[in-house]
C-alpha positions in Angstrom: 162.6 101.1 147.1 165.5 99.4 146.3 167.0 101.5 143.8 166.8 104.2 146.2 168.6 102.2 148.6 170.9 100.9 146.2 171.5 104.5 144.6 171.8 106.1 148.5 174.6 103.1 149.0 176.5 103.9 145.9 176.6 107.7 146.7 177.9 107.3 150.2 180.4 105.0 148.5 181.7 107.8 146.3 182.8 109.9 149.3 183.2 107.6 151.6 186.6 107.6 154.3 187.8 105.0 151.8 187.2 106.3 149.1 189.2 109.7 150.3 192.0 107.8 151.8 191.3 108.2 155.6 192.1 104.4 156.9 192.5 105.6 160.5 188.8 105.5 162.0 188.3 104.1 165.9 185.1 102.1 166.9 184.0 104.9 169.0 184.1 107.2 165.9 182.6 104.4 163.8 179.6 104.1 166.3 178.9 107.7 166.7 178.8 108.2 163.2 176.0 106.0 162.9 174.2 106.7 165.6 171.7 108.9 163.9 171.2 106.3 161.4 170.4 104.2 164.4 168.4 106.6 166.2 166.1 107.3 163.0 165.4 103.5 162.5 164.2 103.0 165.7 162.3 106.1 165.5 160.6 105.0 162.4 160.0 101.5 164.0 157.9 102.9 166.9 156.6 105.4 164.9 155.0 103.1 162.7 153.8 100.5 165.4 152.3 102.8 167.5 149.6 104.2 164.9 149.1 100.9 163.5 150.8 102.0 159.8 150.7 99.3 157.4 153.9 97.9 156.9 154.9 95.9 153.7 156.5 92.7 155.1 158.1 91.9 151.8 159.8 95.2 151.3 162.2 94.9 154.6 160.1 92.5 157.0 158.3 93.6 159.8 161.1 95.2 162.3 163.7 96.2 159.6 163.7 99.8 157.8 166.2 101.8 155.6 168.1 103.4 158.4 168.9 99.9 159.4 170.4 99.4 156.5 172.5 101.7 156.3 173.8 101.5 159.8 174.7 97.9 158.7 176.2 99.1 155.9 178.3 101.3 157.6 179.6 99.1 160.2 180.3 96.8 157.6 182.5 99.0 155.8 184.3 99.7 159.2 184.7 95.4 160.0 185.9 94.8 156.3 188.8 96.3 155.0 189.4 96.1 151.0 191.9 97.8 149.6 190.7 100.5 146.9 192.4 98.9 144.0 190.2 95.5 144.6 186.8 97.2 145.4 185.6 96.9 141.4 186.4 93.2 141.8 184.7 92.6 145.2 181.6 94.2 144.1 181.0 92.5 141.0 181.4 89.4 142.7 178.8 90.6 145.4 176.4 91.5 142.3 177.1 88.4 140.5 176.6 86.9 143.9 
């Protein structure tokens, strides 16, 4: 599971607003953008704990799932700002982190 995740995260990275050159992106657009991503996770949540599916706790825990992740990823991306030149450097130190 967490290659796909990881492999899911390193696509949207690829052609990402970043990685185009679009800066200009308003919380508002930010927020709806994600909003299926939202929508799907909680979907999934009460999908699963309303017919009692088994839930691997050490995969995500009990209440997180992949569209969660993504969301977060996505907001995250919106909060912090690195400049395209610097992002080799930031994510090495987030892998060797």
């Amino acid at each position: 599971m967490d290659l796909g995740v990881g492999s899911f995260v390193v696509a949207n990275a690829l052609v990402s607003r970043q990685a185009r050159n679009i800066t200009s992106m308003r919380w508002k657009a930010a927020l709806r953008s994600i909003s299926p991503l939202g929508f799907l996770g909680f979907a999934r949540l009460i999908s699963t704990s309303g017919v009692d599916y088994q839930v691997h706790v050490g995969e995500y825990g009990v209440h997180w799932n992949f569209f969660f992740t993504l969301a977060a990823v996505s907001i995250l991306t919106s909060i912090i700002r690195i400049h395209p030149k610097y992002c080799g450097i930031v994510g090495m130190l987030v892998l060797a982190g």
